[in-house]
ZAMAR-592293 format. One record per atom (N, C-alpha, C): x negated, y negated, z negated. Coordinates in steps of 0.2 Angstrom, whole numbers, plus 5000, padded with zeros to 4 digits. Atoms other than C-alpha are relative to their C-alpha. Layout:
// residues N
XYZ
...
//
This chain:
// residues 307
500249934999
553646844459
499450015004
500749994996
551946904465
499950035006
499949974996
551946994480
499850084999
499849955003
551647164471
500750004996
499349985002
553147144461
500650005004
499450004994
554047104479
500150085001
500249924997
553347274486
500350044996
500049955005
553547364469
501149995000
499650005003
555447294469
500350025005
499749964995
555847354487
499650105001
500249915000
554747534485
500650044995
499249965002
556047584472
500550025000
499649994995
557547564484
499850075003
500249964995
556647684494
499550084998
500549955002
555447804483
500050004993
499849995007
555447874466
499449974998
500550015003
554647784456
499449915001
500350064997
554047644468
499550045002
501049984997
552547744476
499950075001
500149934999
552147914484
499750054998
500549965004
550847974472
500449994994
500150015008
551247984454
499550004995
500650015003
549647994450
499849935000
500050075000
549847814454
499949964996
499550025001
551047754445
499749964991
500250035008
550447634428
500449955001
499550045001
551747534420
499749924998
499349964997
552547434423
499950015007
500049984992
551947454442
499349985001
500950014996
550047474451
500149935006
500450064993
549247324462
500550045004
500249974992
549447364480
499549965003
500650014996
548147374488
499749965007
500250034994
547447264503
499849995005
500649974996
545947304510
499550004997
500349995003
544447354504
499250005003
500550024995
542547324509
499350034995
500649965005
541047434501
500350034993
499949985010
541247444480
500649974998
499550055003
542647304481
500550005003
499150024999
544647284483
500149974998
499550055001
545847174486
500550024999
499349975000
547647194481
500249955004
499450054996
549147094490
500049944994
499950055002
549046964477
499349965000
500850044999
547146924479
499450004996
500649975009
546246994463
499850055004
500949944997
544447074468
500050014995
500149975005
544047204459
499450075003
500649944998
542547354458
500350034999
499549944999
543447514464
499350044998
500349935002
542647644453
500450045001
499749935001
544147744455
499750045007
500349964992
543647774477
500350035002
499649964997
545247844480
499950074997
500149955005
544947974466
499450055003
500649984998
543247994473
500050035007
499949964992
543748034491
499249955005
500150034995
542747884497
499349974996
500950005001
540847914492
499749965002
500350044996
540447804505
500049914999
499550075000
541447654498
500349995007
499450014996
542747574508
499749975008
500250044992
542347524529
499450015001
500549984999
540847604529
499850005007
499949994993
540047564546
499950065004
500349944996
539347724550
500850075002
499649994999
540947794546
500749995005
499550044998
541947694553
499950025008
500350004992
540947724572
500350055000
500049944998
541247894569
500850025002
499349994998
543047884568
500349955007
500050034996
542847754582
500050065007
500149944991
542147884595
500450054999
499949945001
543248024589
500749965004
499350024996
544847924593
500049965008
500149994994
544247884609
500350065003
499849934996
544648074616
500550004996
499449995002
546248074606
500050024993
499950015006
547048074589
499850064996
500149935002
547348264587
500350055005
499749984992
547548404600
500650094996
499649965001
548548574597
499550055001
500549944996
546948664601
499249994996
500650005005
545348714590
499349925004
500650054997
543848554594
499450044998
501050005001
541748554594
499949974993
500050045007
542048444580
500250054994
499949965005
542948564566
499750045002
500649954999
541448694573
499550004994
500649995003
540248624567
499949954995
500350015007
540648524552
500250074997
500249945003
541048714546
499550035002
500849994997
539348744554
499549984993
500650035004
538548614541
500450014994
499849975006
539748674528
499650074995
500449935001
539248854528
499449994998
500649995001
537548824529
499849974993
499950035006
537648714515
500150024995
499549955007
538748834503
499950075002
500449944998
537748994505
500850044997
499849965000
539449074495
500550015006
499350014993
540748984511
499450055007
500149984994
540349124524
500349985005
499650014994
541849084534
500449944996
499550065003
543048924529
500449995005
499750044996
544348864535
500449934998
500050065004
545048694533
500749985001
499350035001
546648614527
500149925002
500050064999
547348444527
500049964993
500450025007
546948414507
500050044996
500149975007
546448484491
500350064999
499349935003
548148574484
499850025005
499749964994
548248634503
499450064998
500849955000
546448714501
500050054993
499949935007
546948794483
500650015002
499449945000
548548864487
499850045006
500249954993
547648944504
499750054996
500349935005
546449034491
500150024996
499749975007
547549064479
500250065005
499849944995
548649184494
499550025004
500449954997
547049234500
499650054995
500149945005
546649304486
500450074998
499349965001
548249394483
499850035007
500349964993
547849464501
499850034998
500549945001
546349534497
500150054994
499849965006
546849604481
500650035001
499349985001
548649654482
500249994993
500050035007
548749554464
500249945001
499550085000
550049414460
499649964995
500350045004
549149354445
499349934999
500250044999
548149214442
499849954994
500450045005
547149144429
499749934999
500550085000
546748944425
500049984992
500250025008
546148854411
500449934998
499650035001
547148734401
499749935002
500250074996
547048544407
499450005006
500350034994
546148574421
500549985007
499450014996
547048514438
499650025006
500049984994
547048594453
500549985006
499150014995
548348504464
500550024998
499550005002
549948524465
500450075001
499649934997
550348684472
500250064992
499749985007
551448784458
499650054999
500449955005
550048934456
499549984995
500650015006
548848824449
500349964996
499650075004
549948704438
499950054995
499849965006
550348744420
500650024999
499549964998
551648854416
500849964997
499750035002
552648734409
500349955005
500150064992
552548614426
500850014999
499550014997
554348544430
500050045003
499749974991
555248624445
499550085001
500449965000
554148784442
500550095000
499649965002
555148954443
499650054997
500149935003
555249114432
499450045002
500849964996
554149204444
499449985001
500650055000
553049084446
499450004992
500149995005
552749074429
499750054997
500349935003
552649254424
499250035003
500549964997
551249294437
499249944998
500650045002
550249144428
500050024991
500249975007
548949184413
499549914998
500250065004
548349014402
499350004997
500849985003
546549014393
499849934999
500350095001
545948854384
499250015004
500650004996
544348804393
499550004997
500650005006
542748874386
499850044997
499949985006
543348974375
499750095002
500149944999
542649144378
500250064999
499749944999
543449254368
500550015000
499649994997
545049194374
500050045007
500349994992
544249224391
500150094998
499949935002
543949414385
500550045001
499449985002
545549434378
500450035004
499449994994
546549384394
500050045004
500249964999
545549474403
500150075001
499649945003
545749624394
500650035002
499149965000
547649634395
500249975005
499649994993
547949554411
499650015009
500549984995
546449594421
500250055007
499649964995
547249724432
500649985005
499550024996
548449614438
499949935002
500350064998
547449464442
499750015006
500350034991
547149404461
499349944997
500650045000
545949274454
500249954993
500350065004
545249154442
499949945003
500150084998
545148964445
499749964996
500550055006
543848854437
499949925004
500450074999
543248684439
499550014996
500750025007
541448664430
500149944997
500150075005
541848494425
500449965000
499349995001
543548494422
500349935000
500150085001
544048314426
500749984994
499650035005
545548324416
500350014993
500149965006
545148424403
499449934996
500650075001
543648254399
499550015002
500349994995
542548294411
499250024998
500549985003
541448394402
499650075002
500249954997
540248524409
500250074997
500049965003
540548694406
499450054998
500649975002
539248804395
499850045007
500349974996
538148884406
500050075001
500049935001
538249054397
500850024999
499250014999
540249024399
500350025006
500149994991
540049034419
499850055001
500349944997
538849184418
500450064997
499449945002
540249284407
500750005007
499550004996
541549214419
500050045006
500249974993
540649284435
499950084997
500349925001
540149454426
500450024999
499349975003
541949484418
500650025005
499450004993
542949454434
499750055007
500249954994
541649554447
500250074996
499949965005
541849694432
500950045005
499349995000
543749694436
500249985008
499950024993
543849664454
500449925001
499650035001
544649494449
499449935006
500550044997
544049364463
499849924996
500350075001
543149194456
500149955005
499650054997
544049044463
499549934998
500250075004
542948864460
500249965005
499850084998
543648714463
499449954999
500650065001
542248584469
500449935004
499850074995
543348454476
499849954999
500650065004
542748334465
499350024999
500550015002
541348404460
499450005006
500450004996
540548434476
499549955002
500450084999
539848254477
499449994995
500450025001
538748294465
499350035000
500549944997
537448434472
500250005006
500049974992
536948474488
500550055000
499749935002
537748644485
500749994998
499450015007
539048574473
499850014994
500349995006
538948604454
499950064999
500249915000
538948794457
499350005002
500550005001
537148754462
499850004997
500350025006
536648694447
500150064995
500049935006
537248844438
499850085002
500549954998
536648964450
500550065000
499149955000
538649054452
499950005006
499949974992
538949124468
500950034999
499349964998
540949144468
500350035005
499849974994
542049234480
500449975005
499850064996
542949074487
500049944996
499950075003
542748894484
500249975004
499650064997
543848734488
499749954999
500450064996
543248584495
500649965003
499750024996
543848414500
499849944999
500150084999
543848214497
499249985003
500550024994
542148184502
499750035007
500249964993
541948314518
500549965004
499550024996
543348204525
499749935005
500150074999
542448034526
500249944998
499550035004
543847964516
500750025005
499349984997
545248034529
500150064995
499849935002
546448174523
499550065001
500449964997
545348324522
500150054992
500449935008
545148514511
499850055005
500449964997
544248654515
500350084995
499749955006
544448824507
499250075004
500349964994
543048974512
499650044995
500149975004
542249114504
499550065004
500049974999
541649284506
500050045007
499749974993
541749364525
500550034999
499749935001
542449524518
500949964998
499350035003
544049414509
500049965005
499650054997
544149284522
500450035006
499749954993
544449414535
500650035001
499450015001
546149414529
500449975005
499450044996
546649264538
499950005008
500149984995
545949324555
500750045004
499249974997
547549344567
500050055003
500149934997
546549484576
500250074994
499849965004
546949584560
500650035001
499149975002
548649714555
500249964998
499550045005
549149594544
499949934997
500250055000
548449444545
500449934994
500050065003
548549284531
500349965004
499850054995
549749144538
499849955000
500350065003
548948984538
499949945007
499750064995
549548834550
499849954998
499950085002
549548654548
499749955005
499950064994
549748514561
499349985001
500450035000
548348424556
499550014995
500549985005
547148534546
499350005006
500450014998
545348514553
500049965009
499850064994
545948354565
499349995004
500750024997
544448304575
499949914999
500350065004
544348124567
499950004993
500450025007
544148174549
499450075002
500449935000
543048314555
499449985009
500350014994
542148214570
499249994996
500750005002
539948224568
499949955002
500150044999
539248044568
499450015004
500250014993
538148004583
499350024994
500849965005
536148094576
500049994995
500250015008
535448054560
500549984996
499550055005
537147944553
500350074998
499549945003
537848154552
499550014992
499949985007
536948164537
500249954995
499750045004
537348004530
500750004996
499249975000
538948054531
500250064996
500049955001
539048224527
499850024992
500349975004
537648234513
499749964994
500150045007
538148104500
499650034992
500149995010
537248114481
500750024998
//
């Protein structure tokens, strides 16, 4: 027995499945992993291999990256994570905003899904609209507003307050539009859908999306988690969209846990605690001061402002 099939036959015992991700999961059971050094991994059995996956493209930098690695070195120096706002979560939202002319304000979660289900109920905030429009095979984390409506473990309500739309299709887009427009809090797009086959979406596909939804007060949600790696801006640079919130996350981390979420002033000013009614929005270890520490001069853009 190899030392994955030991691991794989005591994870079981212990975890559905053998493993914490399902995303994981390829039969009849994934390597485990070892360590990993630039482009290259090792599993627990000893087989090298080139990591094109990167931790589903969290880890831009490849694996022990030294500069990285400093950065998280001097941050854990002053402590792991405190209970109280740092210099550090400033002002990488300092170089975010400036960066993403539409992120006026953001604030930062501790992954992805976290970062789209904060914009999905800040949308509904701003709006007082439960609705919520996504296109089919795209994946937006796990949080049940953006799934499909068919998703396991998904309740009734859940369900009803979601509208489907093949991706692309425009005069589906219209349609829905049309008939549920009134009661949509927002629209959720990826431009380049990774699980839809990662295929850009038309450019005059985007400019109907943005003109349809500003029309109808419905706010535009773009998910750049993955895409953001590949524009300075994200891929919304390239197309020249200005939405009213976009999400953000694997490589603003470093390769630590990390998402972002940010938008609009006027809509973020929801989750401002000095308000009537302020958006709730917690989390232990959302913009921690190690995956959110700025590397000593010039290495912050290395860091920061991968291809």
């Amino acid at each position: 027995m190899s030392s994955s099939d030991d691991l794989f036959a005591r994870a079981t015992a212990v975890m559905p499945g053998g493993n914490t991700r399902t995303t994981l999961f390829v039969a009849p059971h994934p390597p485990y992993a070892a360590r990993g050094q630039g482009a290259r991994l090792w599993d627990v059995d000893g087989h090298e291999t080139l990591d094109l996956q990167a931790n589903y493209a969290s880890l831009v930098h490849g694996h022990r990256h030294p500069v990285v690695l400093a950065a998280m070195a001097d941050a854990l120096v002053d402590g792991v994570s405190f209970g109280l706002p740092t210099r550090a979560d400033v002002e990488l939202a300092e170089h975010l905003t400036a960066r993403v002319p539409a992120m006026e304000r953001l604030r930062f979660t501790s992954s992805g899904t976290e970062a789209v289900m904060m914009a999905i109920r800040t949308a509904r905030a701003a709006t007082g609209r439960d609705g919520v429009l996504r296109f089919a095979g795209s994946y937006h984390g796990t949080y049940d507003a953006a799934l499909a409506g068919d998703a396991a473990g998904m309740t009734r309500g859940v369900r009803g307050d979601l509208v489907t739309v093949p991706v692309g299709d425009a005069g589906a887009l219209r349609t829905a539009l049309a008939a549920h427009g009134h009661r949509l809090a927002c629209v959720i797009v990826d431009l380049m859908p990774n699980r839809a086959g990662l295929v850009p979406l038309e450019p005059a596909f985007v400019e109907l999306l943005r003109s349809e939804t500003a029309a109808r007060g419905v706010l535009l949600v773009i998910d750049e988690i993955i895409t953001f790696r590949l524009e300075h801006g994200g891929l919304m640079a390239r197309y020249g969209v200005v939405p009213d919130l976009v999400c953000l996350g694997k490589i603003i981390g470093g390769g630590l846990p990390v998402g972002a979420f940010g938008g609009r002033a006027e809509v973020m000013d929801v989750l401002d605690p000095r308000g009537a009614r302020p958006v709730a929005h917690g989390g232990t270890f959302s913009g921690n001061p190690v995956t959110t520490r700025k590397p000593v001069g010039d290495r912050f853009y290395l860091v920061h402002n991968a291809p």
